[in-house]
N, CA and C of each residue as an Amber inpcrd file, in Angstrom:
protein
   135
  21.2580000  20.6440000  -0.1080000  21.9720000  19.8900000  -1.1010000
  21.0020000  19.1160000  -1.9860000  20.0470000  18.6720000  -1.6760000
  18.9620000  17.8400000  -2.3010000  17.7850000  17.6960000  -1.3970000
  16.3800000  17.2580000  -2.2140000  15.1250000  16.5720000  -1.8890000
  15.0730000  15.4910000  -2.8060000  14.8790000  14.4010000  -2.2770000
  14.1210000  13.2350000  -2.4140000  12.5480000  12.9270000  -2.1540000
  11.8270000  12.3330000  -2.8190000  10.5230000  11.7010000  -2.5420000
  11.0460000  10.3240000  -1.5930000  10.1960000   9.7950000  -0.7030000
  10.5700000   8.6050000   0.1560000   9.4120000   7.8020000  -0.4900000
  10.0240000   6.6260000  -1.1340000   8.2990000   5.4510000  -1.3630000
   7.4710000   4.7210000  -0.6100000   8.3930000   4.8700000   0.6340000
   7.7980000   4.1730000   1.8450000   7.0300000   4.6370000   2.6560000
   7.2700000   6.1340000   2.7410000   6.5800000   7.4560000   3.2140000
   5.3900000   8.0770000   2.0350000   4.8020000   8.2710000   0.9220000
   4.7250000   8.7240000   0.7290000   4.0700000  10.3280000   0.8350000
   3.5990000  10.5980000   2.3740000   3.3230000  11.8950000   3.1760000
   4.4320000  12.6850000   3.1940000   5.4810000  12.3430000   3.2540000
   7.3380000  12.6460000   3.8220000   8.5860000  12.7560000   2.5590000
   9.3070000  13.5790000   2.7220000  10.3660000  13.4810000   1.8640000
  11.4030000  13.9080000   2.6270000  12.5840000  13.4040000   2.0600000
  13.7010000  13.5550000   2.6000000  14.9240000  14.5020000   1.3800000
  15.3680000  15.7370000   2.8090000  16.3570000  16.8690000   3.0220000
  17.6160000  16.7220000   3.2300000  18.0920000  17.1200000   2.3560000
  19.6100000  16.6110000   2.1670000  20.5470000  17.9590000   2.7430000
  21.4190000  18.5770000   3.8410000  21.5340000  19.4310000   4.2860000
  22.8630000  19.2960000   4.4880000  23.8130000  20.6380000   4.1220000
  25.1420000  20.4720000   4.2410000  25.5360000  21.6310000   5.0900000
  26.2780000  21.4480000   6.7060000  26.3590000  22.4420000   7.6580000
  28.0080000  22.7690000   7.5910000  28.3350000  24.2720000   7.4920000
  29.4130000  24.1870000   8.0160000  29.3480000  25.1210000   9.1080000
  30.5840000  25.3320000   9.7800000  30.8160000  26.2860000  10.7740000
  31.8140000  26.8050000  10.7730000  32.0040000  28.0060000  11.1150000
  32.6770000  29.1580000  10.8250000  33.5560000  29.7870000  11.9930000
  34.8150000  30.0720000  12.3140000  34.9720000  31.0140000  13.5430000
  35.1000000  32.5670000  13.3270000  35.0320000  33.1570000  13.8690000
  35.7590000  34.6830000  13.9710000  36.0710000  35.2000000  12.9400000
  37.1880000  34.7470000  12.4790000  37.5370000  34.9090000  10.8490000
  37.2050000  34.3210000   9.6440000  35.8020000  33.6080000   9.8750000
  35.6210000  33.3580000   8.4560000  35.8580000  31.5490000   8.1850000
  37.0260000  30.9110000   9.0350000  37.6200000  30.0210000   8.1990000
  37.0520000  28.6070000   8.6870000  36.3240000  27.7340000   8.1040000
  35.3240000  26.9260000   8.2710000  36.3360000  26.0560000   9.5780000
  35.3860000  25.6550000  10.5590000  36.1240000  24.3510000  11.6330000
  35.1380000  23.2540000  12.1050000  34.1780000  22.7860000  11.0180000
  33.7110000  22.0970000  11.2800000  32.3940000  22.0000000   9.7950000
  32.5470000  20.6360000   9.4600000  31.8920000  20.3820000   8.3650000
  30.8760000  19.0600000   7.9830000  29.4900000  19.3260000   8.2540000
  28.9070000  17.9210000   8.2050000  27.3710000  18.1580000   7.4280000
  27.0060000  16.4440000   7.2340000  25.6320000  16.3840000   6.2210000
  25.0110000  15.7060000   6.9810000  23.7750000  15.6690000   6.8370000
  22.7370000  15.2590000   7.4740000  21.0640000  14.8470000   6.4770000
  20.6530000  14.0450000   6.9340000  19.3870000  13.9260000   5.7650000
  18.4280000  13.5540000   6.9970000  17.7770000  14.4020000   6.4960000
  16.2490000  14.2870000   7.6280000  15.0530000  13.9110000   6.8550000
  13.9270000  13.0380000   7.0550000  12.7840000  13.5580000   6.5540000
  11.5140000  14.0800000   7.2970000  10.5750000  14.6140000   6.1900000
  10.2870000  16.1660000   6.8200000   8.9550000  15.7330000   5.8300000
   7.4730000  15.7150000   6.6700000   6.3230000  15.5640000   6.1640000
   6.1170000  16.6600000   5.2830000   4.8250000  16.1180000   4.4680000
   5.0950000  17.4600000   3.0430000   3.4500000  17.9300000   3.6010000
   3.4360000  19.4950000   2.4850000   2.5050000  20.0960000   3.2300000
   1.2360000  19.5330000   2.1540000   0.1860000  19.9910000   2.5800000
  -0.6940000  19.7170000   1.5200000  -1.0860000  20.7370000   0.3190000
  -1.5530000  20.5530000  -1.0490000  -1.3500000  21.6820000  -1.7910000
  -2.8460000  21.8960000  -1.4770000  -2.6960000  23.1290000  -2.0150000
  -4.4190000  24.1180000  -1.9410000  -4.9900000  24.2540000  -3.1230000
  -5.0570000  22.9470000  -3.7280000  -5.8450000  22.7720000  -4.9180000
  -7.1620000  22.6880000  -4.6800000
């Protein structure tokens, strides 16, 4: 759903993630968001 930069982190940014779940047929039974943050990699400059 989104990335953010964190200012407090600045190594880290935060993942904005929207889960659903599905049964048998398709029809969603369960629906949630979550935001994690997640260290960033380094570039190969």
């Amino acid at each position: 759903m989104g990335i953010t930069g964190e200012n407090n982190h600045p190594g880290a940014g935060v993942v904005h993630f929207k889960i659903v779940g599905k049964n048998q047929r398709g029809e969603p039974v369960f629906e949630g968001e979550r935001k994690v943050m997640i260290k960033k990699k380094r570039s190969r400059r």
